[in-house]
NUFI-35069 format. One record per residue (C-alpha): x, y, z. Coordinates in steps of 0.05 Angstrom, whole numbers, padded with zeros to 5 digits, always signed. Example, Ala and Ser with C-alpha at 12.3 -4.5 7.8 and 13.67 -1.06 7.14 Angstrom:
2
+00246-00090+00156 +00273-00021+00143 
END
This chain:
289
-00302+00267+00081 -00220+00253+00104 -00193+00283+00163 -00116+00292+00145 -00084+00325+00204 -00012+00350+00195 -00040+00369+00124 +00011+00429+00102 +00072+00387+00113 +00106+00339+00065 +00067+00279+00079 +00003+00313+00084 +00008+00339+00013 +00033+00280-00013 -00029+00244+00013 -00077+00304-00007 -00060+00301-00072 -00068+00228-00074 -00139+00224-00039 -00165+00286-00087 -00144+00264-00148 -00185+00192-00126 -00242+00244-00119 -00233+00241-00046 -00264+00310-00005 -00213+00327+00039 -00218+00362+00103 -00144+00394+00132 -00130+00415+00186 -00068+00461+00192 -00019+00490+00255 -00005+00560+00217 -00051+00610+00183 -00007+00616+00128 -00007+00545+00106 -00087+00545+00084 -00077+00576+00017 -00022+00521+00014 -00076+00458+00028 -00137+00484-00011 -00089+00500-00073 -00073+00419-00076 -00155+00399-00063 -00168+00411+00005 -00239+00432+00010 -00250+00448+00078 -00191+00474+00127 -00191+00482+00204 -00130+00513+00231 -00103+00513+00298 -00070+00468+00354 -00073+00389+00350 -00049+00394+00432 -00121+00436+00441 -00177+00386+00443 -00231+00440+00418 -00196+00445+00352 -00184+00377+00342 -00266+00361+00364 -00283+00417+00315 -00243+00387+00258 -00269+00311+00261 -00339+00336+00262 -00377+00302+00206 -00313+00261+00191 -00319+00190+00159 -00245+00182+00171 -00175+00206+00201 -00101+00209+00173 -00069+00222+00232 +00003+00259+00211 +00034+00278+00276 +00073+00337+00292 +00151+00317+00270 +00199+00302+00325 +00142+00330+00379 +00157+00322+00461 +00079+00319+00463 +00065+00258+00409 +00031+00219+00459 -00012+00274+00487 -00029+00294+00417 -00047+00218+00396 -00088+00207+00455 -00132+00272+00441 -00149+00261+00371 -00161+00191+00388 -00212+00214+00442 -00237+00266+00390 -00251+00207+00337 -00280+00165+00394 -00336+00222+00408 -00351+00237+00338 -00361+00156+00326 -00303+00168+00265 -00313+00099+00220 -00241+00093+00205 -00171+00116+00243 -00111+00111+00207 -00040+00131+00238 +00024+00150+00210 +00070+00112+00244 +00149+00101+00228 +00172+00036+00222 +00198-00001+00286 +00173+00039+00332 +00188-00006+00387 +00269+00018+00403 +00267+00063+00453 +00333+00092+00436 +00304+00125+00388 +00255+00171+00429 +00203+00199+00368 +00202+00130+00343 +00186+00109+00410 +00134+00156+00427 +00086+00135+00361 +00098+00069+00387 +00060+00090+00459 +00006+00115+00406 -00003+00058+00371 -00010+00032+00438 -00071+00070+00445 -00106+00047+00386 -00107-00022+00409 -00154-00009+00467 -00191+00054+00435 -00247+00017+00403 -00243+00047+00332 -00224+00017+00266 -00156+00023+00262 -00096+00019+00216 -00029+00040+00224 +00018+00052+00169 +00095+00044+00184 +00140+00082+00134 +00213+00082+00131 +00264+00141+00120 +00235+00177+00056 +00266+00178-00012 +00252+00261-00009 +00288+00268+00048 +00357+00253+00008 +00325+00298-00055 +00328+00362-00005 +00401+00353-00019 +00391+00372-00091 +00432+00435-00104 +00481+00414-00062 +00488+00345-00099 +00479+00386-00171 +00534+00444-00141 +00597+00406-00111 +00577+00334-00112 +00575+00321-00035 +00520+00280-00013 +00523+00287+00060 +00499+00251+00131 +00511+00256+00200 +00523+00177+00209 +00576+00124+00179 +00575+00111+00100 +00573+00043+00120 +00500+00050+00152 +00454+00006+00115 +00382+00038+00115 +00316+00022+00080 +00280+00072+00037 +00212+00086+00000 +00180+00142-00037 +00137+00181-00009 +00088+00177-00072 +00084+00105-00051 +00074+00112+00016 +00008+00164-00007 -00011+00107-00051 -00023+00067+00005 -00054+00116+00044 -00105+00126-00002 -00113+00043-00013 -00134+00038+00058 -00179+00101+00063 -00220+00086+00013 -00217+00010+00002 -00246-00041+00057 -00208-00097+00085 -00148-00052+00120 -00184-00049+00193 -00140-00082+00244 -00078-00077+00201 -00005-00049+00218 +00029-00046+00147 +00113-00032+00144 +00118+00009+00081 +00192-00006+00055 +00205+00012-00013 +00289-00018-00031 +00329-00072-00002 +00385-00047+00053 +00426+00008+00023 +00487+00033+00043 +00501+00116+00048 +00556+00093-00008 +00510+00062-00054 +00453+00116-00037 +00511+00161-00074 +00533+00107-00129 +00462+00118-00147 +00447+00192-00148 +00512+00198-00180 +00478+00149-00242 +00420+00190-00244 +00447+00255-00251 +00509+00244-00296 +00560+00266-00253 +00601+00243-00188 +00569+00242-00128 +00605+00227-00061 +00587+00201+00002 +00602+00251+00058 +00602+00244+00137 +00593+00308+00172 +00609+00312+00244 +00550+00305+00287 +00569+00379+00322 +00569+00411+00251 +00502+00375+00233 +00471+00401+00302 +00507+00469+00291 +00476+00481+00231 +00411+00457+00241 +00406+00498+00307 +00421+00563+00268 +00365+00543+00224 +00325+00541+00281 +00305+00465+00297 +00290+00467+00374 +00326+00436+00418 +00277+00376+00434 +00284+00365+00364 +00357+00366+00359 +00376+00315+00417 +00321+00269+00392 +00344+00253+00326 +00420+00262+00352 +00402+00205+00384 +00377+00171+00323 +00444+00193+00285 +00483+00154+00341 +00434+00090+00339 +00451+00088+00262 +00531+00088+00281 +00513+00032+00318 +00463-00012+00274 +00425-00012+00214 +00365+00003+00204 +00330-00040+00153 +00264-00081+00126 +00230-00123+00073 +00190-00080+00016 +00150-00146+00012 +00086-00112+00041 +00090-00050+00009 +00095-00085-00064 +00032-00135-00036 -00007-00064-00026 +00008-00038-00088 +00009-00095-00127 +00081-00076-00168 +00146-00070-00141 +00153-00008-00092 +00180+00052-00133 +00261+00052-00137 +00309+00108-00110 +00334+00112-00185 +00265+00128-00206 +00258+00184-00154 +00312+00213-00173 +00289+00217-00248 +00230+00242-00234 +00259+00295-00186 +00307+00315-00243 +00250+00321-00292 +00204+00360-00249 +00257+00412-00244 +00276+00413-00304 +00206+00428-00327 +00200+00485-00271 +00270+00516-00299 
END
């Protein structure tokens, strides 16, 4: 059984889904009660919920575990903390196989959440375990949350220049490869960067949504005290806001980019495109509608 903590959020689902329909037995463990129904509806057959910060829960829920899929907490002060008790937790229970869900370059301290999972990875090294870390750039399905606002007035909007050149992949892919080193052998030891498209620009990030959706879509900056503004009402904590302000300001300053040469070695086909995301984005909802 596959210990995938962080299970109800994006990732976790993504890589759920992925493991089950491999005929994978997953075990997830979940922060709020009312995300259990959520996990055992995608395949989850077991589910412990509570606190990854409280060692008990985390001992109870890699019990009997052949391996982890460590998914921490987004944007957490406590990372670290949290890293280095399920760590611990898969040391006691003698877990065959630790795999964490890194970000890729972890190593700029600028960027403090980055930084933090790179102090966990730090911990792996000395830890004993079979290890692999997985290092994912900025998802594809983080731009697709701008749907309806993309669809209603043709904005496609970030808190950084247009000129920012970032790397992207799909989060399907990045499950893919979750999965690949889960269940295949070969992957201990490893630290993969999982980078799905060349360096894009926020202005050709719009040149292609506006393609794949058949009408204009432009390029927008908002000002970094109207991105924090808004995101505060929605109620992101503070911790959360400074940190990735932070990133925002890193990406005024330099671009944030990779090769998707490892990610199409692991699959064994080129990584999936943003143009493809978006047409399958625009077909799922059309189905749903």
């Amino acid at each position: 059984m596959i210990l995938v903590t962080g299970a109800a959020g994006k990732t976790g689902r993504y890589v759920i889904r992925e493991l089950v329909e491999k005929g994978a037995r997953i075990r997830a463990l979940v922060h709020h009660r009312e995300y259990i129904e959520r996990v055992e509806e995608i395949g989850a057959v077991e589910v412990v919920h509570g606190d990854l910060c409280d060692r008990r829960t985390v001992d109870q829920a890699v019990k009997g575990i052949r391996a982890v899929y460590h998914i921490p907490p987004n944007v957490h002060p406590d990372e670290v903390a949290i890293g280095k008790t399920v760590i611990s937790a898969a040391q006691s229970a003698e877990v065959e196989h630790f795999v964490y869900h890194s970000v890729v370059h972890p190593h700029i301290e600028a960027m403090p959440h980055h930084w933090q999972k790179m102090r966990v990875e730090e911990q792996l090294f000395s830890c004993g375990l079979a290890f692999t870390i997985l290092q994912p750039a900025a998802y594809m399905q983080t731009i697709m949350a701008q749907w309806d606002t993309m669809i209603g007035d043709g904005c496609y909007r970030v808190p950084y220049p247009l000129e920012t050149q970032l790397s992207l992949v799909d989060l399907k892919d990045v499950a893919e490869v979750a999965r690949l080193v889960l269940t295949e052998d070969g992957h201990a030891g490893a630290t993969y960067e999982l980078i799905g498209t060349k360096p894009m620009s926020q202005i050709e990030v719009a040149q292609t949504l506006s393609d794949g959706l058949g009408r204009e879509v432009t390029a927008e900056r908002t000002p970094i005290e109207v991105w924090e503004q808004g995101v505060r009402d929605a109620g992101l904590v503070t911790y959360a806001i400074e940190t990735l302000t932070q990133m925002f300001h890193y990406y005024e300053h330099h671009d944030f980019i990779g090769s998707p040469q490892i990610l199409s070695r692991l699959l064994g086909r080129p990584p999936t495109t943003l143009a493809a995301v978006i047409k399958r984005e625009r077909r799922g909802r059309e189905k749903d509608n």
